[in-house]
Backbone as XML, in Angstrom:
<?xml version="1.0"?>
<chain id="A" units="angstrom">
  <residue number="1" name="UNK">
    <atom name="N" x="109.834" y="125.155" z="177.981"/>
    <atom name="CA" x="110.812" y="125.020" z="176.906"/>
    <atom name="C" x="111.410" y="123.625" z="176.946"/>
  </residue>
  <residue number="2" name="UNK">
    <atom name="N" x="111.306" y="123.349" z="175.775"/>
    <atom name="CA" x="112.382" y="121.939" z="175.382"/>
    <atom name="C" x="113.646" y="121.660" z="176.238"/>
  </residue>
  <residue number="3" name="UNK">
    <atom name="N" x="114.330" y="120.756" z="176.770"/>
    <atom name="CA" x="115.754" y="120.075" z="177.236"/>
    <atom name="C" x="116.790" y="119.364" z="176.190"/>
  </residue>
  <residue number="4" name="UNK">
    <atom name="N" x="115.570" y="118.901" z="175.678"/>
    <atom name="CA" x="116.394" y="117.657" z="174.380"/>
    <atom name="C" x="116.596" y="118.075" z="172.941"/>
  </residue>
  <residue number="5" name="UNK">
    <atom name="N" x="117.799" y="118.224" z="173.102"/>
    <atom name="CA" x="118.488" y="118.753" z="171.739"/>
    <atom name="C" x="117.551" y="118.739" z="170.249"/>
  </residue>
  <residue number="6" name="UNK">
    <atom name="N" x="117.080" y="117.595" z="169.987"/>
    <atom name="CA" x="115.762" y="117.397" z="169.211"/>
    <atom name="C" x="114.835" y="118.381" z="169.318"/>
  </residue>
  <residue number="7" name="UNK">
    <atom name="N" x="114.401" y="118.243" z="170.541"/>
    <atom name="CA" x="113.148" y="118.615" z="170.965"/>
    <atom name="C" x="112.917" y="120.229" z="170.382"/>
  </residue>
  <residue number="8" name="UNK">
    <atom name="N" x="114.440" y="120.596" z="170.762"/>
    <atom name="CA" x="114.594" y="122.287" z="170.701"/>
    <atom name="C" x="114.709" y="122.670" z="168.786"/>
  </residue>
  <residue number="9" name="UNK">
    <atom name="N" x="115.295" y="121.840" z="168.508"/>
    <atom name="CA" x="115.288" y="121.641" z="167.069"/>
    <atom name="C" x="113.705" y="121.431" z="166.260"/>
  </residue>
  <residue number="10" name="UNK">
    <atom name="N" x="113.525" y="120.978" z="166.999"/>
    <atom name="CA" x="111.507" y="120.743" z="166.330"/>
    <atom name="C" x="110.800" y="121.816" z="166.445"/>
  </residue>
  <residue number="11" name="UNK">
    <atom name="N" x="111.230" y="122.735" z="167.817"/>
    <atom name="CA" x="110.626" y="123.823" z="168.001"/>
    <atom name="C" x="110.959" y="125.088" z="167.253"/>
  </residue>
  <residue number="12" name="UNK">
    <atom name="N" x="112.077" y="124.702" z="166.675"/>
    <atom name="CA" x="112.523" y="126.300" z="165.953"/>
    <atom name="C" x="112.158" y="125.855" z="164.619"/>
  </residue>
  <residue number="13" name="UNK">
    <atom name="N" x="112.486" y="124.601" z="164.067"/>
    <atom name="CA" x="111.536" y="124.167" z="162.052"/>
    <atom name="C" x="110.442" y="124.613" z="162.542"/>
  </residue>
  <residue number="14" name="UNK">
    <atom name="N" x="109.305" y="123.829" z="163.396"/>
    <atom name="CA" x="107.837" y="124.515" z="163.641"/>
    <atom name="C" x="107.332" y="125.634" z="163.126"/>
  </residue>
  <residue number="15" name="UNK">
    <atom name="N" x="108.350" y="126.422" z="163.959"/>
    <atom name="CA" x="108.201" y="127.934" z="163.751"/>
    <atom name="C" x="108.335" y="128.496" z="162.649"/>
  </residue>
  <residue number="16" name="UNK">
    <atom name="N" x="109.808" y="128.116" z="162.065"/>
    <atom name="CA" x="110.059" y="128.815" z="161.009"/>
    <atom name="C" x="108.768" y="128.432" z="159.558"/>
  </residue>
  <residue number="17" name="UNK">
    <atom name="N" x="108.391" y="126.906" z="160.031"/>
    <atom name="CA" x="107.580" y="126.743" z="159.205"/>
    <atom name="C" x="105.860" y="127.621" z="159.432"/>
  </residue>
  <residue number="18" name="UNK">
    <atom name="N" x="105.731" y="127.905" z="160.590"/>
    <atom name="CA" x="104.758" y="128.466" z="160.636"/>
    <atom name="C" x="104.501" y="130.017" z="160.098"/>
  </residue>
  <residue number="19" name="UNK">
    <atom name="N" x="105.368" y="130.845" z="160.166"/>
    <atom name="CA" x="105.601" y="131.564" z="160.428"/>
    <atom name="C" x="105.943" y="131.605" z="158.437"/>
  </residue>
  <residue number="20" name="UNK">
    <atom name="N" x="106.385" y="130.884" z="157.944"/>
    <atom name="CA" x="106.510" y="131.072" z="156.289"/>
    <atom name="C" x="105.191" y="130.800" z="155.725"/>
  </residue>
  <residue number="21" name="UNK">
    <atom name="N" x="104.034" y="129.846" z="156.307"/>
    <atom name="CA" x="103.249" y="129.551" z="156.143"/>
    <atom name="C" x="101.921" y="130.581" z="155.959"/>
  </residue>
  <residue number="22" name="UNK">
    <atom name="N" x="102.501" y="131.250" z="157.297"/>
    <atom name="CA" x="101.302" y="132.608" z="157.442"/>
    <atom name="C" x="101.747" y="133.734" z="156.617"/>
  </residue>
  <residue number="23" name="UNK">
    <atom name="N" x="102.564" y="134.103" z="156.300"/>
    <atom name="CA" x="103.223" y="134.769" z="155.171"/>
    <atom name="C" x="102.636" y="134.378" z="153.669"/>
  </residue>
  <residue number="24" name="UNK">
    <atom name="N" x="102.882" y="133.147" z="153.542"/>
    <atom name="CA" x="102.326" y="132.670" z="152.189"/>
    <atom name="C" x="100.452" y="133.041" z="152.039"/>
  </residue>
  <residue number="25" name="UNK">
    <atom name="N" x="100.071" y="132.463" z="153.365"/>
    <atom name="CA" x="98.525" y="132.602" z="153.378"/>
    <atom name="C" x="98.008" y="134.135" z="153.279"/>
  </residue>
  <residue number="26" name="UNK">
    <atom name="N" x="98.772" y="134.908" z="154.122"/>
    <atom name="CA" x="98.382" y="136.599" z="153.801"/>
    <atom name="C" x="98.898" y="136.964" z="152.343"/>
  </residue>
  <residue number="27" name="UNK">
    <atom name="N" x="99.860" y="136.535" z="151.561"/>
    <atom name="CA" x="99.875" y="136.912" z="150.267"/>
    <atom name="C" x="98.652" y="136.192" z="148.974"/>
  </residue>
  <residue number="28" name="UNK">
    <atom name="N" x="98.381" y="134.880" z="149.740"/>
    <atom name="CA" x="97.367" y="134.077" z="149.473"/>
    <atom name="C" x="95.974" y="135.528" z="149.315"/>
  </residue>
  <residue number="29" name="UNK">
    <atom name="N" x="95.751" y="135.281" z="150.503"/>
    <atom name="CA" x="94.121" y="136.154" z="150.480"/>
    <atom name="C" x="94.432" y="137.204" z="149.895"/>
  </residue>
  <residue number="30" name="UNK">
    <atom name="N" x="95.805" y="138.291" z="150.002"/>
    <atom name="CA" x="95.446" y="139.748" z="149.183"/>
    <atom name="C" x="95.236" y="139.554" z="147.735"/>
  </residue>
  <residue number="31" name="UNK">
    <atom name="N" x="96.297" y="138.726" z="147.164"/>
    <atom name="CA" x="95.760" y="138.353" z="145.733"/>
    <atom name="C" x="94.519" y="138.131" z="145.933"/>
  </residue>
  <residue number="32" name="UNK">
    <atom name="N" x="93.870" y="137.314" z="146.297"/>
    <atom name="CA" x="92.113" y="136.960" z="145.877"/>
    <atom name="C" x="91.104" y="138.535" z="146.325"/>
  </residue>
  <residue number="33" name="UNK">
    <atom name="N" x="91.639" y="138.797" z="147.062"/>
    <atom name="CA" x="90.953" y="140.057" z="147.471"/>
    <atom name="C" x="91.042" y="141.617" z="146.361"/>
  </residue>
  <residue number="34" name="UNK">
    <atom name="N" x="92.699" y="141.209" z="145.660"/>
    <atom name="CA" x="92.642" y="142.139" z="144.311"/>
    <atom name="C" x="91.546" y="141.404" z="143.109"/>
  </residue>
  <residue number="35" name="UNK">
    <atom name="N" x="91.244" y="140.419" z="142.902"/>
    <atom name="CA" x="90.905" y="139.806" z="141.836"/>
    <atom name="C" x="89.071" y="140.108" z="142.790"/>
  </residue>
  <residue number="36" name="UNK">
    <atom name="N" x="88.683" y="140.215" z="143.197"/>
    <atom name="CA" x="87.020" y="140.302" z="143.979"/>
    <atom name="C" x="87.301" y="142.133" z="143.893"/>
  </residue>
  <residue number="37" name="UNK">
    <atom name="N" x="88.163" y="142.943" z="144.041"/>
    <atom name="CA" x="87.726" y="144.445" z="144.041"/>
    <atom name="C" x="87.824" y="144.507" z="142.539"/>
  </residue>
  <residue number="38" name="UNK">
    <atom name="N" x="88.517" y="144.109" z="141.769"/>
    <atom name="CA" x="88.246" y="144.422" z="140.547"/>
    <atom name="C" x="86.962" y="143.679" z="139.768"/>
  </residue>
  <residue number="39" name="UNK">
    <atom name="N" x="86.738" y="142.638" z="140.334"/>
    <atom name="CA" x="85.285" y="142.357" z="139.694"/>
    <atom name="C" x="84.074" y="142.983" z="140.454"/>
  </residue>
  <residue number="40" name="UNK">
    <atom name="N" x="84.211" y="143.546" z="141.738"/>
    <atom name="CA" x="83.301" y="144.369" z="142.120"/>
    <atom name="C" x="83.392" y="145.673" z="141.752"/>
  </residue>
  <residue number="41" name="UNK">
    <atom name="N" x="84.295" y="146.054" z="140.961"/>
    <atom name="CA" x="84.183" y="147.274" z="140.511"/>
    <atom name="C" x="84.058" y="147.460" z="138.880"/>
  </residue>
  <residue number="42" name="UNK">
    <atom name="N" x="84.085" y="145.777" z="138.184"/>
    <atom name="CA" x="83.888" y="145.859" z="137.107"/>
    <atom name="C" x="85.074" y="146.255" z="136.099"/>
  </residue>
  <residue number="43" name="UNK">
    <atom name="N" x="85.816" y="145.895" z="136.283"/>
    <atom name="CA" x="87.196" y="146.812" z="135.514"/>
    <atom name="C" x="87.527" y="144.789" z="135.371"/>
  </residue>
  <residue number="44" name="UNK">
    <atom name="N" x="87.227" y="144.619" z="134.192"/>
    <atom name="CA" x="87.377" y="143.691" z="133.469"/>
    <atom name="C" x="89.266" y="142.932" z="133.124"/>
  </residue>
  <residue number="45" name="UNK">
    <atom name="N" x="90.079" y="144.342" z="132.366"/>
    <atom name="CA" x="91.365" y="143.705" z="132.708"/>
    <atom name="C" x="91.884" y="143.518" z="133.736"/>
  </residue>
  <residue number="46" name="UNK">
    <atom name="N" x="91.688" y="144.190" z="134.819"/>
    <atom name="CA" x="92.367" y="144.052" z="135.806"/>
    <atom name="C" x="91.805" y="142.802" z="136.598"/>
  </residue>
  <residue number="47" name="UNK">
    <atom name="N" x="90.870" y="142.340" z="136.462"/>
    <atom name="CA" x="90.496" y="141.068" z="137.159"/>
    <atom name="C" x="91.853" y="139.795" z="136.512"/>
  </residue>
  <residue number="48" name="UNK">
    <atom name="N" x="91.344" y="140.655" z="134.832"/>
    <atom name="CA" x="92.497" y="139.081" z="134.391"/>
    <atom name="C" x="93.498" y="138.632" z="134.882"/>
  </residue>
  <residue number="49" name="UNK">
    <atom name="N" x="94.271" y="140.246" z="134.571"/>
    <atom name="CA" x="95.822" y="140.349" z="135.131"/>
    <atom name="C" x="95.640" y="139.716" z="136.811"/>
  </residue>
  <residue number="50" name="UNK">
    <atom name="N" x="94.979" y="140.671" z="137.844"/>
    <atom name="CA" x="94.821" y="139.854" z="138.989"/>
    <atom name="C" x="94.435" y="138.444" z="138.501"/>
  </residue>
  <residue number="51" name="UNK">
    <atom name="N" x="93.508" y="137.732" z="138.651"/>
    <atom name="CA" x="93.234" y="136.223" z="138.548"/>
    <atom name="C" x="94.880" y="135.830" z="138.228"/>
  </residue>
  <residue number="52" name="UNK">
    <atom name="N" x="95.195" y="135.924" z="137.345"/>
    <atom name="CA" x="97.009" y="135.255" z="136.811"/>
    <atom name="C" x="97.434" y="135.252" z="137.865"/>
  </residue>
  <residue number="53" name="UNK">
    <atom name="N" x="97.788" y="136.148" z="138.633"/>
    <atom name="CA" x="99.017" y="136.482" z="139.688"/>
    <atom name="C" x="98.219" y="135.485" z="141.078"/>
  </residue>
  <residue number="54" name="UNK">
    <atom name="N" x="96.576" y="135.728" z="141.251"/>
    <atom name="CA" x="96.466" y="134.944" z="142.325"/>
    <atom name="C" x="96.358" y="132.916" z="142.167"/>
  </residue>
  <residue number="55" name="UNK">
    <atom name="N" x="96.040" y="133.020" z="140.436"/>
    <atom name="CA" x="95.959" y="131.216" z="140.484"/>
    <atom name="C" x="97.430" y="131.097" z="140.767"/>
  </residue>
  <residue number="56" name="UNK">
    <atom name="N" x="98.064" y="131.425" z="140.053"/>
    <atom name="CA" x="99.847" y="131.344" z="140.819"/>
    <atom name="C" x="100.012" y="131.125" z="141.970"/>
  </residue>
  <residue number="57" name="UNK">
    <atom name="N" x="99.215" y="132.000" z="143.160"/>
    <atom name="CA" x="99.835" y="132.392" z="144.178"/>
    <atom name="C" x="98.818" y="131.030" z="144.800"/>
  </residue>
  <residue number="58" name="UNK">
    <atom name="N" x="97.934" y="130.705" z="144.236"/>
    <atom name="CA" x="97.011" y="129.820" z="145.010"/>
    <atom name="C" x="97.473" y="128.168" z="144.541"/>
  </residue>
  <residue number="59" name="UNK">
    <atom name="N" x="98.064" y="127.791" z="143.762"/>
    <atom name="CA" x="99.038" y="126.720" z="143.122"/>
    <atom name="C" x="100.221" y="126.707" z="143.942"/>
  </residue>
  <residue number="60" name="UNK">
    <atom name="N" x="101.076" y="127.548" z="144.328"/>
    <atom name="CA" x="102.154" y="127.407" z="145.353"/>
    <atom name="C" x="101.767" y="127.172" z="146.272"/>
  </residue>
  <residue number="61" name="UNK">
    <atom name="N" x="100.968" y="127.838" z="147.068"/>
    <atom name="CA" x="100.511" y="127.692" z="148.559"/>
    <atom name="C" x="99.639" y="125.994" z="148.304"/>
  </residue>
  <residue number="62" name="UNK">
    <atom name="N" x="99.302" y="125.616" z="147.267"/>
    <atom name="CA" x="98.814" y="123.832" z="147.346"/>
    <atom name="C" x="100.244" y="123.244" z="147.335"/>
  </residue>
  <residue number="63" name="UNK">
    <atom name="N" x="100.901" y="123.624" z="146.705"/>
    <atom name="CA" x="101.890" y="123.107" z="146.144"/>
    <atom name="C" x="102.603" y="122.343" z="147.706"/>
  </residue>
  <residue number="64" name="UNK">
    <atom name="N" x="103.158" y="123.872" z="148.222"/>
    <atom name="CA" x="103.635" y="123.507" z="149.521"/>
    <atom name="C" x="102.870" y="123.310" z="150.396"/>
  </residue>
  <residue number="65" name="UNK">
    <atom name="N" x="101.340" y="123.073" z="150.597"/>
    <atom name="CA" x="100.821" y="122.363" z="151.401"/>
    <atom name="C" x="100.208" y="123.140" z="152.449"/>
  </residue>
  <residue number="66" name="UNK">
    <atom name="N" x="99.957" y="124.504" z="151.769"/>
    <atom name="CA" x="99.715" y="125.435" z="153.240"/>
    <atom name="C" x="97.880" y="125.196" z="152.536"/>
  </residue>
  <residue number="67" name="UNK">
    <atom name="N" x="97.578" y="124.882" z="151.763"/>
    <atom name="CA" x="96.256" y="124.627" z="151.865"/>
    <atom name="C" x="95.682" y="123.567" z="151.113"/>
  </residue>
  <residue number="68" name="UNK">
    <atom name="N" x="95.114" y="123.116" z="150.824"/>
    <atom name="CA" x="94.719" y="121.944" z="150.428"/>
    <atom name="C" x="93.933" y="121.544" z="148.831"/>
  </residue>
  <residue number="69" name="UNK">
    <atom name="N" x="95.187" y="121.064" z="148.063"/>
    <atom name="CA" x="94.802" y="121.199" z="146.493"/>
    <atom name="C" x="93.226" y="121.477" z="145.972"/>
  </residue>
  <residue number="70" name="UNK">
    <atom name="N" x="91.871" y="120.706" z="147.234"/>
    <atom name="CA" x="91.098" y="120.298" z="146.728"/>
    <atom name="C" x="90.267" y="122.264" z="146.638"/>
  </residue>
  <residue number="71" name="UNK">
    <atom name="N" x="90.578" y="122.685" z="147.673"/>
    <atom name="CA" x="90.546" y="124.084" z="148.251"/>
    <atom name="C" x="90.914" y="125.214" z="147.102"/>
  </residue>
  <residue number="72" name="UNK">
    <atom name="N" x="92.034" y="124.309" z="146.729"/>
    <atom name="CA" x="92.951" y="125.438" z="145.603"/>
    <atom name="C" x="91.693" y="125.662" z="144.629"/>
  </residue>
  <residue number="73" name="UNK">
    <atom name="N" x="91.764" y="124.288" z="144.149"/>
    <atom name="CA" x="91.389" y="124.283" z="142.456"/>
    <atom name="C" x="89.773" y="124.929" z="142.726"/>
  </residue>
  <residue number="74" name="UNK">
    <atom name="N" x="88.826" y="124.493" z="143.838"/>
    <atom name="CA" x="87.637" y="125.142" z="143.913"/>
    <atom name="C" x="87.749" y="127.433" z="144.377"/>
  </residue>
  <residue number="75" name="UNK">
    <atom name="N" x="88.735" y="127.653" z="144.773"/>
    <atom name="CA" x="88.928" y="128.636" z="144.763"/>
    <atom name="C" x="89.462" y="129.341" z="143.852"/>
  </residue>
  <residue number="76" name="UNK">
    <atom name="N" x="90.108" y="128.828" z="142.541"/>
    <atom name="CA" x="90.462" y="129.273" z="141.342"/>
    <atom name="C" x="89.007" y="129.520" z="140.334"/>
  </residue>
  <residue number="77" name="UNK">
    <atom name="N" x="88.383" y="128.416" z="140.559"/>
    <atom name="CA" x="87.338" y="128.036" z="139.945"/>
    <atom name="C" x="86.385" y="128.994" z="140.160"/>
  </residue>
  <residue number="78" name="UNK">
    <atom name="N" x="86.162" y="129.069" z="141.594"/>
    <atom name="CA" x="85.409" y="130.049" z="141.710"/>
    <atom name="C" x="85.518" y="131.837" z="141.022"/>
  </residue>
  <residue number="79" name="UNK">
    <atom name="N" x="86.941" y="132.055" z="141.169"/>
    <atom name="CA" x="87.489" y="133.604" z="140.964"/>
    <atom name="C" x="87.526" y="133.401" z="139.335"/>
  </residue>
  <residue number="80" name="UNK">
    <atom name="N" x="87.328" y="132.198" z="138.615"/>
    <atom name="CA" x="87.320" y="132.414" z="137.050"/>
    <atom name="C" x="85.882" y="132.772" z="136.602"/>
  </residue>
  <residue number="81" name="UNK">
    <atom name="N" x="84.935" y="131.611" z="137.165"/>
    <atom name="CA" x="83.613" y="132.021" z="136.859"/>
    <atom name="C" x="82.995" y="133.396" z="136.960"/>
  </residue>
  <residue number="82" name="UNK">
    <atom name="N" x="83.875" y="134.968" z="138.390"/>
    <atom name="CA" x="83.057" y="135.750" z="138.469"/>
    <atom name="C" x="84.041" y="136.423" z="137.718"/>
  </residue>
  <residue number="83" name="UNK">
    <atom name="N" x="85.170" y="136.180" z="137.032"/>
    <atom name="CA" x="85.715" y="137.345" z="135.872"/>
    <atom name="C" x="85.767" y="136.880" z="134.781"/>
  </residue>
  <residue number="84" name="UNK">
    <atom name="N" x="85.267" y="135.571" z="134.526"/>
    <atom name="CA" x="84.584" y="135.255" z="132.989"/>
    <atom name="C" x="83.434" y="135.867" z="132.866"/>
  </residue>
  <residue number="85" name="UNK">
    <atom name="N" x="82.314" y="136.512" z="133.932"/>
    <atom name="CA" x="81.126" y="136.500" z="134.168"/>
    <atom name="C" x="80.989" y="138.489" z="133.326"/>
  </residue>
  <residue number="86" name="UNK">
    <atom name="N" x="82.198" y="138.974" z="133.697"/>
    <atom name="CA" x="82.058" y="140.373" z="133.726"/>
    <atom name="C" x="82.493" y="140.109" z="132.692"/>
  </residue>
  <residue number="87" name="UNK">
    <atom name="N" x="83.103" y="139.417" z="131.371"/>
    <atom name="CA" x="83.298" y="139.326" z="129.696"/>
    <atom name="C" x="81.843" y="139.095" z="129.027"/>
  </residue>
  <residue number="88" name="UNK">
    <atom name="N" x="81.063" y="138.021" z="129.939"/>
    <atom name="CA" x="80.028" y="137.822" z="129.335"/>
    <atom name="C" x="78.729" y="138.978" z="129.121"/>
  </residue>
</chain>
C-alpha cells in the first residue's frame, strides 16, 4: 500500500475509474449481445430497437474512452450490416 498522500489518492481514482469502466464495458457487450439474439432469431424489430440502444451505448463507452472510437464505429458497422441484412 501507498505512504504518500498522492500516491493513496491515485490508488482510489484508479479504482473508481476501473471499476466504472468495467461496468460500462458489461453494459457495452449485453447490448450487442441483445442486438446478435435478435438477428439470430430473426425478429427484425427488435434488432432495430436493440441496434439504437447499443450504438448509444457503444458511442459513450468511445466517448469516455473505455474503448477505442476506431473499435466503436467498426462494431456499429458491423451490427448494422447483419440487421439491415434481415430487411433485405
Amino acid at each position: 500500500m501507498a505512504n504518500i498522500k498522492s500516491a493513496i489518492k491515485r490508488v482510489r481514482v484508479n479504482n473508481d475509474s476501473r471499476l466504472r469502466n468495467q461496468a460500462l464495458k458489461s453494459d457495452l457487450r449485453t447490448a450487442v449481445k441483445h442486438v446478435e439474439t435478435a438477428v439470430s432469431n430473426n425478429d427484425a424489430a427488435a434488432a432495430k430497437t436493440a441496434l439504437l440502444t447499443a450504438s448509444s451505448k457503444i458511442d459513450k463507452a468511445a466517448q469516455s474512452g473505455v474503448i477505442h472510437r476506431n473499435k466503436a464505429n467498426r462494431q456499429k458497422s458491423n451490427l448494422t450490416k447483419r440487421v439491415n441484412a434481415l430487411g433485405a
